[in-house]
Structures are given as C-alpha cells and as structure tokens.
mmCIF file of the C-alpha atoms, coordinates in Angstrom:
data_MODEL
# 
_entry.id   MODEL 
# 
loop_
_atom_site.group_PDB 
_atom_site.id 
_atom_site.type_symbol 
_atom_site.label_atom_id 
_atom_site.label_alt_id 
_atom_site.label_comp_id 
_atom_site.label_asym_id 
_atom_site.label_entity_id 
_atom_site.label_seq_id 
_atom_site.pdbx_PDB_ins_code 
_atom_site.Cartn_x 
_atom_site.Cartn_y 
_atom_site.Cartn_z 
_atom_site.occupancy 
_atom_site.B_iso_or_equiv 
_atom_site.pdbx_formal_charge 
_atom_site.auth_seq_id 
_atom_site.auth_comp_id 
_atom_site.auth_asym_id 
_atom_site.auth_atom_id 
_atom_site.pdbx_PDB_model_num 
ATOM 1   C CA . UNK A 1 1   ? -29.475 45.625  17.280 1.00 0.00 ? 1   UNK A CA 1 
ATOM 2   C CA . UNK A 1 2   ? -31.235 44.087  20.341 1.00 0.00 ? 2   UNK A CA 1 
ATOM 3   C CA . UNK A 1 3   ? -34.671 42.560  20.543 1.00 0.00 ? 3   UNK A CA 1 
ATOM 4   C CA . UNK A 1 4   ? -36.325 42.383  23.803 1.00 0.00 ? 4   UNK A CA 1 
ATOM 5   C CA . UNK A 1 5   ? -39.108 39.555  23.970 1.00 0.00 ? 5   UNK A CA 1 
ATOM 6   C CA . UNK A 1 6   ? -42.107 40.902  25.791 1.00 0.00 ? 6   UNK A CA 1 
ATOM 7   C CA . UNK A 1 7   ? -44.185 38.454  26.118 1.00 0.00 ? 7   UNK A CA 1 
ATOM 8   C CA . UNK A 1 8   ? -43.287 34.286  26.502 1.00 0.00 ? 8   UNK A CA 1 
ATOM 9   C CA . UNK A 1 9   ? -43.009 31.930  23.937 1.00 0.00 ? 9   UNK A CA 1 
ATOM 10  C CA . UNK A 1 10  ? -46.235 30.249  23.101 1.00 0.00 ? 10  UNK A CA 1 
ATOM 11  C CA . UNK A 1 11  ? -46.124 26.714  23.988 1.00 0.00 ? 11  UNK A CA 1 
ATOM 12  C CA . UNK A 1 12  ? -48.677 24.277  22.699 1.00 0.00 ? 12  UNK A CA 1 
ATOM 13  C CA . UNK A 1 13  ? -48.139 21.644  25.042 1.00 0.00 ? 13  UNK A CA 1 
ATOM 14  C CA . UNK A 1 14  ? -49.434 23.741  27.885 1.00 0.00 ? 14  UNK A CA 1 
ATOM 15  C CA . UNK A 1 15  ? -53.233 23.833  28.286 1.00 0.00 ? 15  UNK A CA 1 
ATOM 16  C CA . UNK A 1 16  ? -52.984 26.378  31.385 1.00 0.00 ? 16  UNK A CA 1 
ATOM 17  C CA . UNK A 1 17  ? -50.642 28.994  28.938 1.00 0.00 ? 17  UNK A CA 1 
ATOM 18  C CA . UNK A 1 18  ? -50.805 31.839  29.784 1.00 0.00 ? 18  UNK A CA 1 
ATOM 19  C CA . UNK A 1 19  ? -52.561 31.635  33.131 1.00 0.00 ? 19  UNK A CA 1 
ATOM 20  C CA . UNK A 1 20  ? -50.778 32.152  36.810 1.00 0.00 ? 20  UNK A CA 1 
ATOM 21  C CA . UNK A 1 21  ? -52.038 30.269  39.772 1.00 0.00 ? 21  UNK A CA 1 
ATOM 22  C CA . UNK A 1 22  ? -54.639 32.288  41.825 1.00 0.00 ? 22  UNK A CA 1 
ATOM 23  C CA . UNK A 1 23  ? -56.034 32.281  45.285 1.00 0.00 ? 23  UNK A CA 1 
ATOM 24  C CA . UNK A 1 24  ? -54.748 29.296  47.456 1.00 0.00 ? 24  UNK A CA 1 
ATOM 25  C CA . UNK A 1 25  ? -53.265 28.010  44.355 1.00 0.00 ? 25  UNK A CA 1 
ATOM 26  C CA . UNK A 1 26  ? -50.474 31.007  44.123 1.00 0.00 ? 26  UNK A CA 1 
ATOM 27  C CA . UNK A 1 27  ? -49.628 30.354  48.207 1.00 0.00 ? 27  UNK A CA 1 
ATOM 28  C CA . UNK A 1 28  ? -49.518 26.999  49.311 1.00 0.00 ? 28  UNK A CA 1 
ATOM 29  C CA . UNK A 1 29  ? -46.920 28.141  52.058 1.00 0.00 ? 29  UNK A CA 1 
ATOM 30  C CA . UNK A 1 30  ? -49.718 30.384  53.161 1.00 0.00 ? 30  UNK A CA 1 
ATOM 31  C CA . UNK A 1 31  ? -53.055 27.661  53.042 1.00 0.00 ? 31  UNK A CA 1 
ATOM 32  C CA . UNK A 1 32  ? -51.307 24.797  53.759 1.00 0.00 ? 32  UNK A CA 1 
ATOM 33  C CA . UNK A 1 33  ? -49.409 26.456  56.955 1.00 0.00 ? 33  UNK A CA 1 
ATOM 34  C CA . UNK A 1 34  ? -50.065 23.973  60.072 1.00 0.00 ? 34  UNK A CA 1 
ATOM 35  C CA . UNK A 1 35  ? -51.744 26.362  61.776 1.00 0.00 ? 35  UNK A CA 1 
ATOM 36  C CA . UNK A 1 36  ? -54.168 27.689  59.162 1.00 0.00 ? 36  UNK A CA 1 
ATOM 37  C CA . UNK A 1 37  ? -54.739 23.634  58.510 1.00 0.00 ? 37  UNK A CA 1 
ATOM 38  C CA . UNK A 1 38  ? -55.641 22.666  62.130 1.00 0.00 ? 38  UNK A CA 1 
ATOM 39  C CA . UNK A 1 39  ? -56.687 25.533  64.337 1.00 0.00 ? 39  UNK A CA 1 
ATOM 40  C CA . UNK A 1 40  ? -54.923 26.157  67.588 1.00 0.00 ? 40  UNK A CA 1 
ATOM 41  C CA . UNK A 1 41  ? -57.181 25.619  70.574 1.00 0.00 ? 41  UNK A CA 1 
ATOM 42  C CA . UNK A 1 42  ? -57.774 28.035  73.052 1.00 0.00 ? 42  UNK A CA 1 
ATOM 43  C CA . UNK A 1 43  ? -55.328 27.062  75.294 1.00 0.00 ? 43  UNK A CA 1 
ATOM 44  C CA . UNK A 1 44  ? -52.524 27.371  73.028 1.00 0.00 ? 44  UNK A CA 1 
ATOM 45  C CA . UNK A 1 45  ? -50.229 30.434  73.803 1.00 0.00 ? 45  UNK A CA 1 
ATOM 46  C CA . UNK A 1 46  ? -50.900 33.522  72.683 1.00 0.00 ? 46  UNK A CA 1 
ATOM 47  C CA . UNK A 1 47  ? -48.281 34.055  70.559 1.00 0.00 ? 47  UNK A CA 1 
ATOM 48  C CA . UNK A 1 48  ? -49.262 30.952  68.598 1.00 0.00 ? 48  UNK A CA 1 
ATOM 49  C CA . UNK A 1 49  ? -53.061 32.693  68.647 1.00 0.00 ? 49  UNK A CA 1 
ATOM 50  C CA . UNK A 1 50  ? -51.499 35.966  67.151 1.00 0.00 ? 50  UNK A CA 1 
ATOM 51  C CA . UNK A 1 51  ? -50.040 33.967  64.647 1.00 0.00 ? 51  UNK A CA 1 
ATOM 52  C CA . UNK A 1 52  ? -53.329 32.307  63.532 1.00 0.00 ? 52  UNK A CA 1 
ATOM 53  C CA . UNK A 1 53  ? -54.982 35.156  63.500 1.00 0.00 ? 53  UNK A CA 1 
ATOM 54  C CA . UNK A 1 54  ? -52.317 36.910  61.012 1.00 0.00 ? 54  UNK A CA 1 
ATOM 55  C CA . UNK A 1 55  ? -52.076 33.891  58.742 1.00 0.00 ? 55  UNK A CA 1 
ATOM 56  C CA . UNK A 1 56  ? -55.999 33.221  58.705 1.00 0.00 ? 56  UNK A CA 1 
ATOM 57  C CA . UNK A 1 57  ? -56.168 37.753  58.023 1.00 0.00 ? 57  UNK A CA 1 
ATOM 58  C CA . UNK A 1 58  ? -53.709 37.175  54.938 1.00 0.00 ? 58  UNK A CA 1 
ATOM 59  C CA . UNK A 1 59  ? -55.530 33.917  54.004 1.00 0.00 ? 59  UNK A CA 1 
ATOM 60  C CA . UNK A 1 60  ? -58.967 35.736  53.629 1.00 0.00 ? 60  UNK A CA 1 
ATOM 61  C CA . UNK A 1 61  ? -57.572 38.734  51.677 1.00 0.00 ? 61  UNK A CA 1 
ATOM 62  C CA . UNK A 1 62  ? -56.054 35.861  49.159 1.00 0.00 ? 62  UNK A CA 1 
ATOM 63  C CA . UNK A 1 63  ? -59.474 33.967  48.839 1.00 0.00 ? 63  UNK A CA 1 
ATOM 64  C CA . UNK A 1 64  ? -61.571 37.678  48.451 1.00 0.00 ? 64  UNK A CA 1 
ATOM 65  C CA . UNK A 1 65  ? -59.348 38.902  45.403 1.00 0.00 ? 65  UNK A CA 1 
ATOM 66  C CA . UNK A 1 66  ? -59.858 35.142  43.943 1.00 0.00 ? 66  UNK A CA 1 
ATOM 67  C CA . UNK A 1 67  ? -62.131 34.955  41.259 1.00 0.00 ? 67  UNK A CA 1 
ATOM 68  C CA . UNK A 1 68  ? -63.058 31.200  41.973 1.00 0.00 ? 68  UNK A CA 1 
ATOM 69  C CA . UNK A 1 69  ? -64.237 32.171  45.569 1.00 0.00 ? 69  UNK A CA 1 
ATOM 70  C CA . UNK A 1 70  ? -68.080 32.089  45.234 1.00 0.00 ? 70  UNK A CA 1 
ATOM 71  C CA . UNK A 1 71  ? -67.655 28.554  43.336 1.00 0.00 ? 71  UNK A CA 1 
ATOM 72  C CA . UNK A 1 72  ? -65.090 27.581  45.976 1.00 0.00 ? 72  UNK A CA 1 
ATOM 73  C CA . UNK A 1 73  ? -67.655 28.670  49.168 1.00 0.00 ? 73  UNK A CA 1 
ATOM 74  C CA . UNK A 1 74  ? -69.921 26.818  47.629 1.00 0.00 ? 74  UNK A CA 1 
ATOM 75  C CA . UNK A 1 75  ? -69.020 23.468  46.869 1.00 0.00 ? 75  UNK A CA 1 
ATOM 76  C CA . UNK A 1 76  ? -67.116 23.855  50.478 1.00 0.00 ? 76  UNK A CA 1 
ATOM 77  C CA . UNK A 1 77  ? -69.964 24.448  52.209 1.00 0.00 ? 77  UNK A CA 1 
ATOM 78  C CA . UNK A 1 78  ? -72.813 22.344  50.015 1.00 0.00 ? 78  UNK A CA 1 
ATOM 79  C CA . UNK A 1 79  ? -70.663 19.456  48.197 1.00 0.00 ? 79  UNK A CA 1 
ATOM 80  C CA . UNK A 1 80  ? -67.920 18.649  49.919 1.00 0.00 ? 80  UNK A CA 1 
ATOM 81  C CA . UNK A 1 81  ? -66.682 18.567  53.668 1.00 0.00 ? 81  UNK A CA 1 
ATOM 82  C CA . UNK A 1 82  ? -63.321 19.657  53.326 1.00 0.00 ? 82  UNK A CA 1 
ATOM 83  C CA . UNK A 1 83  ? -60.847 20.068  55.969 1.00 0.00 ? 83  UNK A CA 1 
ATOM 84  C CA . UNK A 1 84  ? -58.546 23.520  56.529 1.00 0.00 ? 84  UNK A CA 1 
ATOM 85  C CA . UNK A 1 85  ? -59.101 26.880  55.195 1.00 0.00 ? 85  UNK A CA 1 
ATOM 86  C CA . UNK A 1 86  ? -61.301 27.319  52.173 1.00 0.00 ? 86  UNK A CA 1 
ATOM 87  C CA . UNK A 1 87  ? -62.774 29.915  50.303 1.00 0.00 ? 87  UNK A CA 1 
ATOM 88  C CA . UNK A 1 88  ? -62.210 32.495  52.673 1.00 0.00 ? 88  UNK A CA 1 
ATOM 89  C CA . UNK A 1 89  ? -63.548 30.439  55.436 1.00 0.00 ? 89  UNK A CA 1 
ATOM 90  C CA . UNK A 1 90  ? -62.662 27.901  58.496 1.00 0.00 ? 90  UNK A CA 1 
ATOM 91  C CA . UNK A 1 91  ? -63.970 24.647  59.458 1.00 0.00 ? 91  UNK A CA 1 
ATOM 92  C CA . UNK A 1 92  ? -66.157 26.010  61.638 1.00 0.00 ? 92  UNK A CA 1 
ATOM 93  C CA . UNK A 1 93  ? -67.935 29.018  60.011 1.00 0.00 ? 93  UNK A CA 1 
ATOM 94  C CA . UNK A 1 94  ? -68.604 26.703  57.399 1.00 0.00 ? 94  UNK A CA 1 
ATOM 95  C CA . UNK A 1 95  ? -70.060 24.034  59.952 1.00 0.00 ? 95  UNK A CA 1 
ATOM 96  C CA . UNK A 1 96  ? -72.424 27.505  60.934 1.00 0.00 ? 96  UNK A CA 1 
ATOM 97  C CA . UNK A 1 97  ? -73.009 27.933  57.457 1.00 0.00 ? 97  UNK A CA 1 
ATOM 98  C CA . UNK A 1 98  ? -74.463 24.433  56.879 1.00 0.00 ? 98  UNK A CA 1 
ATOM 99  C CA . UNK A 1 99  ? -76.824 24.652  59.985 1.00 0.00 ? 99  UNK A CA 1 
ATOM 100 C CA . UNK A 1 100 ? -77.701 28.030  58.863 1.00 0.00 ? 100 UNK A CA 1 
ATOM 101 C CA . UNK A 1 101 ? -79.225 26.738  55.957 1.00 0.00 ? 101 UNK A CA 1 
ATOM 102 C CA . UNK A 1 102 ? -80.016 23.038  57.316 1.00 0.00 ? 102 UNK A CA 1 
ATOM 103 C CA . UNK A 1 103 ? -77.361 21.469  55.298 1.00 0.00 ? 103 UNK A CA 1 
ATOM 104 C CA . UNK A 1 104 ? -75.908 18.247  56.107 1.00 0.00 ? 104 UNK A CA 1 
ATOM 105 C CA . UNK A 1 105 ? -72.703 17.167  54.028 1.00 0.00 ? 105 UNK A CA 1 
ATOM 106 C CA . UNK A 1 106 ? -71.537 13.756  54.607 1.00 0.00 ? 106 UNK A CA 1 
ATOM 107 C CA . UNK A 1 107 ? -67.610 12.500  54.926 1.00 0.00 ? 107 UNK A CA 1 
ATOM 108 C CA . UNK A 1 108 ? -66.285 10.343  51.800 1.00 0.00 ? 108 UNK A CA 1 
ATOM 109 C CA . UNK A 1 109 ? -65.924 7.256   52.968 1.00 0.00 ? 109 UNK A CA 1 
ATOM 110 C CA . UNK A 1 110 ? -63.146 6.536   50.637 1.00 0.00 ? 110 UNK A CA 1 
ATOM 111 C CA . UNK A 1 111 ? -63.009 2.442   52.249 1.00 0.00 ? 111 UNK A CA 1 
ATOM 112 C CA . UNK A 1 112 ? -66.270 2.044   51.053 1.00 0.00 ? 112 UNK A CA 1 
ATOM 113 C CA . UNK A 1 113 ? -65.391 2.831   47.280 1.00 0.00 ? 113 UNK A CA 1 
ATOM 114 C CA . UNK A 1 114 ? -62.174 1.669   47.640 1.00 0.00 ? 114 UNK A CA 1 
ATOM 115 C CA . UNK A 1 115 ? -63.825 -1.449  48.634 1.00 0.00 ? 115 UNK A CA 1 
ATOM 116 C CA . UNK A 1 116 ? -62.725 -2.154  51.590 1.00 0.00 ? 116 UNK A CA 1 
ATOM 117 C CA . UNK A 1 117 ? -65.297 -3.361  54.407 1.00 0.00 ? 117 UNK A CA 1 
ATOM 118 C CA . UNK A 1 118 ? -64.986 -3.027  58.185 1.00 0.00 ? 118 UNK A CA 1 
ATOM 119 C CA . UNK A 1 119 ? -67.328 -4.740  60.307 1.00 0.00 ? 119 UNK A CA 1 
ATOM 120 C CA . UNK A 1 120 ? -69.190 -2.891  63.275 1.00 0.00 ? 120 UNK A CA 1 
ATOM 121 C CA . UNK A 1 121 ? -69.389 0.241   60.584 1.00 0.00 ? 121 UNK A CA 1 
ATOM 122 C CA . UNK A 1 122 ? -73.290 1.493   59.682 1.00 0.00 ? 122 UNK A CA 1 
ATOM 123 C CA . UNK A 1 123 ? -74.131 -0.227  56.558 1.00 0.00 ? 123 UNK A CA 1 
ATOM 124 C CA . UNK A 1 124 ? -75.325 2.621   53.598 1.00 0.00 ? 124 UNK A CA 1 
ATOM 125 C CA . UNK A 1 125 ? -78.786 1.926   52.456 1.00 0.00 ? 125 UNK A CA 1 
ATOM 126 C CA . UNK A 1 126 ? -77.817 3.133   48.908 1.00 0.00 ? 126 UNK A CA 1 
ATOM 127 C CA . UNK A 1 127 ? -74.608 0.600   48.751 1.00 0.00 ? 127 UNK A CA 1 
ATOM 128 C CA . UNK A 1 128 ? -76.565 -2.254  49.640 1.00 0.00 ? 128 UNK A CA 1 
ATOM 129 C CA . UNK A 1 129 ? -79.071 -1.242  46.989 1.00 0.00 ? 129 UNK A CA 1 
ATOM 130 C CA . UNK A 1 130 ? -76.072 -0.187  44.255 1.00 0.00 ? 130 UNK A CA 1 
ATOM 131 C CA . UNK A 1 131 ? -74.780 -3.447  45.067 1.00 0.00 ? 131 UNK A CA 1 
ATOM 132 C CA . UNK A 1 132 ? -77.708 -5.590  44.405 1.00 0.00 ? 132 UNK A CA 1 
ATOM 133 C CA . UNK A 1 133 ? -78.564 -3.974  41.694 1.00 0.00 ? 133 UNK A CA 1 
ATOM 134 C CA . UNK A 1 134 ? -75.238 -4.663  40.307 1.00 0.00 ? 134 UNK A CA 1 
ATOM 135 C CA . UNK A 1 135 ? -75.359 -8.052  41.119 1.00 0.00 ? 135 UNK A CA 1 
ATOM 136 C CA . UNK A 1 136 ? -79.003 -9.079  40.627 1.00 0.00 ? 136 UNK A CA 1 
ATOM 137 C CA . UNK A 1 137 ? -78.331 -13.217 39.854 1.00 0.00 ? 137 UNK A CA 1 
ATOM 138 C CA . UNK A 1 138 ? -75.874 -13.261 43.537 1.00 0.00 ? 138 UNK A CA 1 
ATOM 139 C CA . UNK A 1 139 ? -77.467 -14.627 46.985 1.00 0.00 ? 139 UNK A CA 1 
ATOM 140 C CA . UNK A 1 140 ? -78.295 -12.541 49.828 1.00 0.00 ? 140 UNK A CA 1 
ATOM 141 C CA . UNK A 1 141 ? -76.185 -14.064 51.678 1.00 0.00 ? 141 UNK A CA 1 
ATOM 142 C CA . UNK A 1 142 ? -73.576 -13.035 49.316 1.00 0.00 ? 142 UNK A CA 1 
ATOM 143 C CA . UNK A 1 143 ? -73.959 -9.811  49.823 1.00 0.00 ? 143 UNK A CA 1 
ATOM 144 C CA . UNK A 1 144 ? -74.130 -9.630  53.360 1.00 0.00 ? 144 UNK A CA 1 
ATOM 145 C CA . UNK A 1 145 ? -70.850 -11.307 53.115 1.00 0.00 ? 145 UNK A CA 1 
ATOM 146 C CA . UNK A 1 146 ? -69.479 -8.396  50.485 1.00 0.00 ? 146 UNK A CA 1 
ATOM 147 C CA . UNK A 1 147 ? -71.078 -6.277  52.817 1.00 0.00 ? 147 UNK A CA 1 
ATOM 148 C CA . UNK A 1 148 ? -69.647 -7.535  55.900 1.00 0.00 ? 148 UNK A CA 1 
ATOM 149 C CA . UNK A 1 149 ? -73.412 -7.616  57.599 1.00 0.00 ? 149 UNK A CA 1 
ATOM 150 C CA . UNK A 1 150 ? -75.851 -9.871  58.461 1.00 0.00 ? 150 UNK A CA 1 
ATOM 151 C CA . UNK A 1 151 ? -78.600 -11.488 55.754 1.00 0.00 ? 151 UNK A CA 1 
ATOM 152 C CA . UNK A 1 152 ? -81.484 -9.759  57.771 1.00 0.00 ? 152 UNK A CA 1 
ATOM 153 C CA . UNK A 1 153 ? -79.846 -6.148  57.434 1.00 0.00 ? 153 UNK A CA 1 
ATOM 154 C CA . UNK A 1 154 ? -79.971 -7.197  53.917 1.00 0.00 ? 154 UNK A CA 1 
ATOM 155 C CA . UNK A 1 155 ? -83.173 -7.977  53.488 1.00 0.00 ? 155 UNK A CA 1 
ATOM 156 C CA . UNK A 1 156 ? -84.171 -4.958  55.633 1.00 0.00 ? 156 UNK A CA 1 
ATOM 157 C CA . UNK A 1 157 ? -82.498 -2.295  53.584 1.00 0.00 ? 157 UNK A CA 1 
ATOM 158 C CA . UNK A 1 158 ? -83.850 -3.906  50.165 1.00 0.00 ? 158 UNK A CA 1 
ATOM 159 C CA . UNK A 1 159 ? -87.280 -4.062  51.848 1.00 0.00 ? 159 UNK A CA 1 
ATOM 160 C CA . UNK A 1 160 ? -87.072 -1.050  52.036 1.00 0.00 ? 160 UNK A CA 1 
ATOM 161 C CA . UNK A 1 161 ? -86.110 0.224   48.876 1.00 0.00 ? 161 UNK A CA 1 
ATOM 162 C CA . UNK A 1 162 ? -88.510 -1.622  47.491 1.00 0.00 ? 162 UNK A CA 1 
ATOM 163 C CA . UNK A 1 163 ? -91.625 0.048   50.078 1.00 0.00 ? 163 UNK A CA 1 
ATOM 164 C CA . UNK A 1 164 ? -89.576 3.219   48.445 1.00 0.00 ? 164 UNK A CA 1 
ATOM 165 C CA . UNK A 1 165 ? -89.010 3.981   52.204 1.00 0.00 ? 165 UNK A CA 1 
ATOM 166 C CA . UNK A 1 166 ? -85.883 6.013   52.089 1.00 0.00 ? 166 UNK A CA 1 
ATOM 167 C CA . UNK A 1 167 ? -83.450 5.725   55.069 1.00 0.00 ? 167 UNK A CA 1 
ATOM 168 C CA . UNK A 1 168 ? -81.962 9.728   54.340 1.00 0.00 ? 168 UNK A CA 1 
ATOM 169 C CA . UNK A 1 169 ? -84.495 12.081  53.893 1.00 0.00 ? 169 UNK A CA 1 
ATOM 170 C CA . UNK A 1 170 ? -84.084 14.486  50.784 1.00 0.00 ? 170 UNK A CA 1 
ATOM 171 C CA . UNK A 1 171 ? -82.521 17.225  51.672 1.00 0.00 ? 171 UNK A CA 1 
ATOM 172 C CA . UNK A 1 172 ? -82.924 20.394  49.517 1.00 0.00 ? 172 UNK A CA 1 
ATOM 173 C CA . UNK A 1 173 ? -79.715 22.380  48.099 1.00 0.00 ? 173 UNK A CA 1 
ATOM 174 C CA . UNK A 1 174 ? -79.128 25.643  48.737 1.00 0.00 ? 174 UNK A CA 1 
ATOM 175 C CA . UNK A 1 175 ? -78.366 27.816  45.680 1.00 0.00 ? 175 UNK A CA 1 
ATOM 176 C CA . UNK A 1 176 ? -75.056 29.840  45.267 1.00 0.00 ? 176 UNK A CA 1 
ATOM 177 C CA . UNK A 1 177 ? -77.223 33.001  46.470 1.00 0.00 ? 177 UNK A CA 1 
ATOM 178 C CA . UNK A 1 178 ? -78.299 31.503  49.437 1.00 0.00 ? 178 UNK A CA 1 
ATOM 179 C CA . UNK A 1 179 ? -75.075 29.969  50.699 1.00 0.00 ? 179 UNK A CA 1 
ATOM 180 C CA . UNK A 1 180 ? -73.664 33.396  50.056 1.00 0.00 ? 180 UNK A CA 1 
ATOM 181 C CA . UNK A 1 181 ? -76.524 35.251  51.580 1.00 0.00 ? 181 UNK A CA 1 
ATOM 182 C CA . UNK A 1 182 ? -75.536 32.728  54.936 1.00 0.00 ? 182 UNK A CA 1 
ATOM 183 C CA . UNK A 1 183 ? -72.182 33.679  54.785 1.00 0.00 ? 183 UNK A CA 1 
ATOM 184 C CA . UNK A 1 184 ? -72.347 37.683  54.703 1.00 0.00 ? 184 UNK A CA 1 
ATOM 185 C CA . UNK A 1 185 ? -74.885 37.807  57.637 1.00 0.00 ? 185 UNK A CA 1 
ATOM 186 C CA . UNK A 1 186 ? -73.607 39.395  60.610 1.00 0.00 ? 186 UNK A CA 1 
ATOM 187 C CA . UNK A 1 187 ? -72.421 35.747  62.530 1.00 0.00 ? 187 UNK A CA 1 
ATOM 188 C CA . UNK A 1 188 ? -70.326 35.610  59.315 1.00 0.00 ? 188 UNK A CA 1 
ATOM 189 C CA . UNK A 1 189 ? -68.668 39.230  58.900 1.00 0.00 ? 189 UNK A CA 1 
ATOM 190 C CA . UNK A 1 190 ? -66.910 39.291  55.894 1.00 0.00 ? 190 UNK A CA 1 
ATOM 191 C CA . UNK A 1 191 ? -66.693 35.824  54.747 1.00 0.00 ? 191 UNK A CA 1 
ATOM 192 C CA . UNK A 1 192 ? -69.220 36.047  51.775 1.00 0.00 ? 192 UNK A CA 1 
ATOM 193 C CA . UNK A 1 193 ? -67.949 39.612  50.929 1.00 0.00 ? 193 UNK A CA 1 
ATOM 194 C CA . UNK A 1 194 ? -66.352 39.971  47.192 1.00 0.00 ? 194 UNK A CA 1 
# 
C-alpha cells in the first residue's frame, strides 16, 4: 500500500513553518538586479532603458500582490531612506512622496553610532546632548574631544538645549492614509494602488 504525504513534516525548530517568502523576499534576482538597484541615466542606451523599464514593470506587480506593501511604502517613505526599489516604488517617487507631504527623512549615520568621529562633519545637537547627559560628571572639553569639535560648539548646543531652543524643528508624521493618499495621486499612477 502507498501513502502519499500531502502536506510537510511539522518542524518545531522553524518559527517561519509553514510560510513562503513574499514580495521582494520570494525574488531577490528580481529586486536586487543592478539595474532595478541604481537606475540607468538617461543617457544610457536604450536597450539598457527597455530593460529597466521591464524589470521595474515585473518589480511593481511583485510589491502590489504583497501583503506587506502598505507597511513597506510606509516606513520607506516616512522612517527610513532606503536605497533601490521598495514597496512598489523608486528612489525618486519616493523623494516626490516626501515633499508631497513635507517629509524630511534623514540618512543613518551609522559612524556616528558606531562611534566613530570625523572632523569637519556637522555636529548633531541631540548627540551632544545624549552624550552629556550620559556623561554628566566629564569636562566640556571632554566632550568636544569625544566629539571631535570645539568647547564653544559645546557649550552652544547645550545652551541651547537648555533655552529648549531646538536646532530641528518638529516635523509632523504623516499617517499610513496619507502617505498612501500621496502615492495614488496622479504624479504617482499606480504606486499606492493595492
């Protein structure tokens, strides 16, 4: 007698059991492509433009049957600057997105928390706060040597915080709707679509 299994074995080690890889996750040869990571300009051949254009077609069709695209667009276009093709988007409709709405997303700077220090770099208001906060019993000059800056940028950023003069103004988040909304208007065709 023959048994045919129709389903696989449980296993209880796996936490994702059961669940297949959607979206970008299912096509890496697809989203990470060269072509659909870095653009080609407009000078490129043609051919190579064709291609693009195919790739980025198949890429959107990918991201609009995924069911993490609306949480994906929006953390792309709100949280985090991200480079390539994401959430049914490119680099710049999400940069049109973002003035659309007034949104400003800043670049990780990974050195920073890595703690690595460059001089000649714009010192962050909030690190030299964070950091003397941290270290409340240290010098000044201490941490304008951590810091890699002078004692009188220092002094000027904590007198600040202390005024309660913030350097960034606060800028207000879009919701989910909204950055949707942005990306299904007509400069946008078909991006925010489901």
């Amino acid at each position: 007698m023959n048994t045919f299994r129709t389903a696989p074995i449980a296993d209880p080690d796996d936490p994702g059991q059961g669940r297949h890889p959607q979206g970008c996750a299912s096509r890496p040869e697809l989203f990470q492509h060269p072509l659909v990571e870095e653009p080609p300009t407009s000078s490129a051949p043609q051919s190579v433009r064709r291609e693009y254009s195919v790739l980025v077609n198949e890429a959107r069709a990918v991201c609009a049957a995924c069911p993490l695209r609306r949480d994906c667009l929006y953390d792309a276009v709100v949280k985090h600057d991200v480079a390539g093709f994401v959430a049914g988007t490119t680099e710049m409709e999400r940069r049109m997105i973002r003035r659309q709405l007034d949104v400003t997303v800043e670049a990780e700077d990974l050195d920073t928390m890595a703690g690595v220090f460059r001089s000649g770099r714009r010192i962050d208001h909030d690190e030299v706060v964070r950091l003397r906060q941290a270290n409340p019993h240290e010098s000044l000059e201490m941490l304008a040597r951590r810091l890699d800056c002078s004692l009188s940028t220092v002094k000027r950023h904590l007198r600040r915080h202390r005024r309660g003069q913030d350097l960034k103004p606060k800028q207000t988040v879009p919701t989910r709707g909204e950055v949707l909304q942005a990306a299904s208007t007509p400069r946008h065709a078909g991006i925010g679509a489901a």
